[in-house]
C-alpha positions as YAML, in Angstrom:
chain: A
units: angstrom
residues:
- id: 1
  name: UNK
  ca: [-78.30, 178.25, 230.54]
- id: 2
  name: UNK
  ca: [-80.72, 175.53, 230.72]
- id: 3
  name: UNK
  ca: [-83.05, 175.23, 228.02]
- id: 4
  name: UNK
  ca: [-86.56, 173.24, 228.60]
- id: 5
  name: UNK
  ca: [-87.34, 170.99, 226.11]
- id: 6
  name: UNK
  ca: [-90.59, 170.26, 224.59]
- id: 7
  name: UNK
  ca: [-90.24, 167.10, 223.06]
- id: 8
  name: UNK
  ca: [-87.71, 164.57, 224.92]
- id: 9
  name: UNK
  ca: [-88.19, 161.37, 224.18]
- id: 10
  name: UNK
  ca: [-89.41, 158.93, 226.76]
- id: 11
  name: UNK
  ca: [-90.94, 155.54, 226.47]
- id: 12
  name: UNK
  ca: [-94.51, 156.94, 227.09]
- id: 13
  name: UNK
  ca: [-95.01, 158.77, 223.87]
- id: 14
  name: UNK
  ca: [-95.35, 155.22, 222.41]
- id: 15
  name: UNK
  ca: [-98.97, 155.87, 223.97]
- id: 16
  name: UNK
  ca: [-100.98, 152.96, 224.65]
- id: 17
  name: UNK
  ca: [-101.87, 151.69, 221.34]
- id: 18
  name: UNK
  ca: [-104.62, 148.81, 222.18]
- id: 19
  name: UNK
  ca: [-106.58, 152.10, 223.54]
- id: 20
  name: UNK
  ca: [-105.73, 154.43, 220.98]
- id: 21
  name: UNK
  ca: [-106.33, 151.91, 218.35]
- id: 22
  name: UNK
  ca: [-109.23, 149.59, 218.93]
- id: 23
  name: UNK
  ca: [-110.06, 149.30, 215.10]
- id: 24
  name: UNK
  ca: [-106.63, 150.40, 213.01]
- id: 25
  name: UNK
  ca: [-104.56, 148.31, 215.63]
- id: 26
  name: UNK
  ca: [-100.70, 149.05, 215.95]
- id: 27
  name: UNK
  ca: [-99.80, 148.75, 211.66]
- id: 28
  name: UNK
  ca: [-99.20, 151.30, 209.27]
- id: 29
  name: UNK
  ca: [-98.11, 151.30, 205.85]
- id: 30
  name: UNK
  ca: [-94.88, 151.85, 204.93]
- id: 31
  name: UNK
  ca: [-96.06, 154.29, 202.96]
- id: 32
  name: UNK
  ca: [-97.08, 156.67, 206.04]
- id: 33
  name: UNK
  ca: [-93.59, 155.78, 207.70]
- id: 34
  name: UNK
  ca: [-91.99, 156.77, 204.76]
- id: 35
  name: UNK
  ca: [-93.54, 159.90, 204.02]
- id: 36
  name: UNK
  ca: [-92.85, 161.25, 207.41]
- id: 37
  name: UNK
  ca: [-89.40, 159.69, 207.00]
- id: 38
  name: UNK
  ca: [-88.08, 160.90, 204.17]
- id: 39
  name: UNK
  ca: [-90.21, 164.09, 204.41]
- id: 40
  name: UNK
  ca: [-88.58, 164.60, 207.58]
- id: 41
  name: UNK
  ca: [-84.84, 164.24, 206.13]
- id: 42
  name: UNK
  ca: [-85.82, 166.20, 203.28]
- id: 43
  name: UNK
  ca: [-86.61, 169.64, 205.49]
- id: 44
  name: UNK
  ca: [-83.92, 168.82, 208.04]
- id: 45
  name: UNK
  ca: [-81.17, 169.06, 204.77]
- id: 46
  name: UNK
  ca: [-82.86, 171.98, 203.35]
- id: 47
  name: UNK
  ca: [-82.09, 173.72, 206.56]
- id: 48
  name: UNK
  ca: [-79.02, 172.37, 208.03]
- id: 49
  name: UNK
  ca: [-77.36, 170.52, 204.91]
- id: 50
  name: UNK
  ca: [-76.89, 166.74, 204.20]
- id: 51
  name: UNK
  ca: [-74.39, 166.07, 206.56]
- id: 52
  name: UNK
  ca: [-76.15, 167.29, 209.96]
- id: 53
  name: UNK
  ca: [-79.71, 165.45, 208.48]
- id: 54
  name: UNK
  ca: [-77.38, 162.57, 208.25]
- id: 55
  name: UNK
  ca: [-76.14, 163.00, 211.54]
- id: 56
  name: UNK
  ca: [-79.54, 163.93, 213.20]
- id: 57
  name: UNK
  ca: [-81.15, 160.68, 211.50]
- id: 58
  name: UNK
  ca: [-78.22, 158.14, 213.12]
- id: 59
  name: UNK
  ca: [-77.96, 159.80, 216.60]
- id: 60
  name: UNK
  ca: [-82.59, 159.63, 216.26]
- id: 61
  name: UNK
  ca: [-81.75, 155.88, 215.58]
- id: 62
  name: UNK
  ca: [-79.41, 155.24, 217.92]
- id: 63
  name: UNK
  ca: [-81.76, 156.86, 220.58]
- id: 64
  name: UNK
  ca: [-84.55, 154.09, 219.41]
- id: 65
  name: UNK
  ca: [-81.98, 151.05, 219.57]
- id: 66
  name: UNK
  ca: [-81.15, 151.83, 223.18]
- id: 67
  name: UNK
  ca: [-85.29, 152.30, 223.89]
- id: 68
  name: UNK
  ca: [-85.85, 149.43, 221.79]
- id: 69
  name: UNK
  ca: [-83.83, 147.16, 223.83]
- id: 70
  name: UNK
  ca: [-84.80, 148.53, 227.67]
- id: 71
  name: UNK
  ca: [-88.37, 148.22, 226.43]
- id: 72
  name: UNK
  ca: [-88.99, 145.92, 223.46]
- id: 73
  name: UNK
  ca: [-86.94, 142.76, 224.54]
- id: 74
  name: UNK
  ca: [-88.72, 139.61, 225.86]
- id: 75
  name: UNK
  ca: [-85.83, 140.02, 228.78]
- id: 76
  name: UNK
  ca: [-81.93, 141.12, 228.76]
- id: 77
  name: UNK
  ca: [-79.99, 138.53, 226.13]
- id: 78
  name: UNK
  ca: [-77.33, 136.57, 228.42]
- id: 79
  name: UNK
  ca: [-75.55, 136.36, 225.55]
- id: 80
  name: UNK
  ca: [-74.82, 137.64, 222.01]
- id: 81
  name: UNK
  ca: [-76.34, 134.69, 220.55]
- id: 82
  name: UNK
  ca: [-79.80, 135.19, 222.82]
- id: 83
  name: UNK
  ca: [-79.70, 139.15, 222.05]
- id: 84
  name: UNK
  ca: [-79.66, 137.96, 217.84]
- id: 85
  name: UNK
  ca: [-82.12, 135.28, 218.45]
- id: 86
  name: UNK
  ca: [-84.72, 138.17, 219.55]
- id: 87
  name: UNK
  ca: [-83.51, 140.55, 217.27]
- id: 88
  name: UNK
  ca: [-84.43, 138.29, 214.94]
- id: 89
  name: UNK
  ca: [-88.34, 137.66, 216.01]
- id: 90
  name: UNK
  ca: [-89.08, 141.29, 217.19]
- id: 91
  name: UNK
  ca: [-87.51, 142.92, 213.99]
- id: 92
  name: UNK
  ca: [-89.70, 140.33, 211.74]
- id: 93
  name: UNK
  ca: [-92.67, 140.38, 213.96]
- id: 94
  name: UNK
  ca: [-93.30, 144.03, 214.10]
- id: 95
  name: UNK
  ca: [-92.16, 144.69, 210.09]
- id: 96
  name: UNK
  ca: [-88.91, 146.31, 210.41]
- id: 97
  name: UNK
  ca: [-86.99, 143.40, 208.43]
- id: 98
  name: UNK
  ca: [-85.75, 140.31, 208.41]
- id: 99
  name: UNK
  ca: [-82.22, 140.22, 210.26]
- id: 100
  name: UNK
  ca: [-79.14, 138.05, 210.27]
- id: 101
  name: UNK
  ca: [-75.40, 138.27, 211.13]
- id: 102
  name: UNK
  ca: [-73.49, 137.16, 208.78]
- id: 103
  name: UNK
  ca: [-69.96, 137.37, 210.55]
- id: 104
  name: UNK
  ca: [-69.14, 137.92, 214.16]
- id: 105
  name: UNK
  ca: [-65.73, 138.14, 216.12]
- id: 106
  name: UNK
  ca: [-64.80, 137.38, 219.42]
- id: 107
  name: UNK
  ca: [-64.86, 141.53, 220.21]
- id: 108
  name: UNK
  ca: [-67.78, 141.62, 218.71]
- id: 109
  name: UNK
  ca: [-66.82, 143.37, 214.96]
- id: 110
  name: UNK
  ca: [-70.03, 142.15, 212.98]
- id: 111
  name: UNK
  ca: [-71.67, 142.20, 209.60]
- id: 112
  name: UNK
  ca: [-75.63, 142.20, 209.33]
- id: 113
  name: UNK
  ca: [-78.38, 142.08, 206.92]
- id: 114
  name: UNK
  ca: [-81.79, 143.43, 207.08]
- id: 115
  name: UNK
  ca: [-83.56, 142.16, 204.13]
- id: 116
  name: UNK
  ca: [-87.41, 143.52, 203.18]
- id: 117
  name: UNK
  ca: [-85.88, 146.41, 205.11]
- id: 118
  name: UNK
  ca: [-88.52, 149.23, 206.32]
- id: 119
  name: UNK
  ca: [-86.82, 152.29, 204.60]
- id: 120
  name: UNK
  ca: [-85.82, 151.06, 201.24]
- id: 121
  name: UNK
  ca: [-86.60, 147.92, 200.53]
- id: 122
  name: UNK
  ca: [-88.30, 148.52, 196.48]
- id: 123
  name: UNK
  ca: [-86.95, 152.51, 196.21]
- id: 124
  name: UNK
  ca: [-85.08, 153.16, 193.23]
- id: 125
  name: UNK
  ca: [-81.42, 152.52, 192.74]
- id: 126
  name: UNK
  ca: [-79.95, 156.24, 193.73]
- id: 127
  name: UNK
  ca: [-76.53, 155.14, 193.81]
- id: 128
  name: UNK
  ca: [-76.32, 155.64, 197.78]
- id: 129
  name: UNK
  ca: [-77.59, 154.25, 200.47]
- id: 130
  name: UNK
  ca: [-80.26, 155.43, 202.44]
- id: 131
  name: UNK
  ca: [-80.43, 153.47, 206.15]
- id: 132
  name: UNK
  ca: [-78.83, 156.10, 208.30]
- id: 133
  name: UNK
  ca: [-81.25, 155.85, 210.97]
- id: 134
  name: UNK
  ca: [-81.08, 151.87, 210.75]
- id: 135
  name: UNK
  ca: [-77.06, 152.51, 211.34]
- id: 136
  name: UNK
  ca: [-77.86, 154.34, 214.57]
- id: 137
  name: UNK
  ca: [-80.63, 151.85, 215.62]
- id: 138
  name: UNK
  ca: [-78.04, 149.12, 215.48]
- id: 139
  name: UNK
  ca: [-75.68, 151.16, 216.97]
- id: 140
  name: UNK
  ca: [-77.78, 152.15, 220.01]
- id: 141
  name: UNK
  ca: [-78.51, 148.13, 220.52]
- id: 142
  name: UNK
  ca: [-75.52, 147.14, 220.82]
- id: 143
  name: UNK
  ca: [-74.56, 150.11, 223.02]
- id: 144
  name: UNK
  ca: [-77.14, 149.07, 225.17]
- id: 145
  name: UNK
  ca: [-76.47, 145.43, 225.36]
- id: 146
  name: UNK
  ca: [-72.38, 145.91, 225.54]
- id: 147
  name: UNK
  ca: [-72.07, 149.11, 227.44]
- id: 148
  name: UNK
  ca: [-69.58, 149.77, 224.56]
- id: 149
  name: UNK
  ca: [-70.05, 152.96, 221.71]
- id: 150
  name: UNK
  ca: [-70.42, 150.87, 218.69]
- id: 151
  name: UNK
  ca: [-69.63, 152.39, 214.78]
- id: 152
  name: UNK
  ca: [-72.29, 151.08, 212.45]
- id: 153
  name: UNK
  ca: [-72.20, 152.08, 208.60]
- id: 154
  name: UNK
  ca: [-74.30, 150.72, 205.75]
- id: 155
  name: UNK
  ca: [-72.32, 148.75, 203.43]
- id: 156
  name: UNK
  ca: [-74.69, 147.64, 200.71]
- id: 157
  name: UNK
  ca: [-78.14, 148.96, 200.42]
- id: 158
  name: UNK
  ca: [-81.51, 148.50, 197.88]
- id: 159
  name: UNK
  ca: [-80.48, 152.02, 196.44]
- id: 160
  name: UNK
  ca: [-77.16, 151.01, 195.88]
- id: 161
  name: UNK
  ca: [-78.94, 148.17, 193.64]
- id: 162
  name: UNK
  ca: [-78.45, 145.64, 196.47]
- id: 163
  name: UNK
  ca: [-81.50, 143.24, 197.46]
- id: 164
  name: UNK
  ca: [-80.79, 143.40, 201.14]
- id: 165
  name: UNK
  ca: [-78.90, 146.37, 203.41]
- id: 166
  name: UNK
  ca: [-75.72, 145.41, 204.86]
- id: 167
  name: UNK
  ca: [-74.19, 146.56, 208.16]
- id: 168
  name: UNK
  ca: [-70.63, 146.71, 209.23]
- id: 169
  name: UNK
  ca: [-70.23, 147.16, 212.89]
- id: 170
  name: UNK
  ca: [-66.93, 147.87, 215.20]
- id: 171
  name: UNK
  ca: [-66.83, 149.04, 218.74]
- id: 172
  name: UNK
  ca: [-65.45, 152.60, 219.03]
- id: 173
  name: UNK
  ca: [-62.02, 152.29, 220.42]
- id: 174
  name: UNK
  ca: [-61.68, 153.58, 223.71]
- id: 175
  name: UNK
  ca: [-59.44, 156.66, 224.95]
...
């Protein structure tokens, strides 16, 4: 059975903003983002448990990393270094955070750092971190620019009473 779905995502619900917006323009604060962020997670772990909000919040991410890079890119990187290089402008320019790689292998096993991230840069210290849906962003990026599933997990975080987030990715090994 076949179920229709209301609300697939496609590029075109970014709406054109220049219309939309003449006056407010294409920024927010973070404070909107975050309320319907962490509002968001909050319901979705009432109902289905930490876990599955968890889950919904990285596969949500990973789903914007792949749109991000068909749509967002100046053009397809040639290389890794080319695909960091705009990562590095777009993420900056549009307020996301200020990225870097600090370590990179030859099969492409990688540490990065967000720094003034969206999410949690200036929350409290909870003791966990909170940059779920960053994990899957990254995730669906480099999907999209390797053709490779890619494991991405937070490492160090502004709740964790870090100053900048920290990602550890691996490809997925393959069966």
């Amino acid at each position: 059975m076949t179920t229709e779905r209301k609300y697939e995502f496609t590029w075109e619900l970014i709406g054109d903003i220049d219309n939309a917006r003449p006056n407010l323009g294409p920024t927010l604060r973070i404070e909107a983002y975050r309320l319907l962020q962490f509002c968001t997670r909050d319901i979705l772990e009432q109902h289905f448990g930490t876990d599955m909000a968890d889950k919904i919040f990285y596969e949500a991410g990973a789903l914007a990393g792949r749109n991000f890079y068909e749509n967002v890119l100046d053009h397809k990187p040639k290389d890794i270094q080319d695909l960091v290089k705009q990562l590095q402008t777009l993420l900056k320019d549009i307020g996301i955070g200020i990225f870097k790689v600090e370590k990179l292998s030859d099969n492409l096993e990688c540490i990065m750092t967000v720094s003034e991230d969206l999410d949690c840069s200036g929350l409290p210290e909870l003791g966990y971190g909170v940059c779920v849906y960053d994990e899957g962003f990254i995730s669906g990026i480099l999907e999209s620019f390797t053709g490779k599933a890619f494991d991405v997990k937070e490492i160090d975080c502004w709740c964790t009473n870090e100053r900048t987030c920290r990602f550890e990715a691996k490809p997925k090994p393959t069966s």
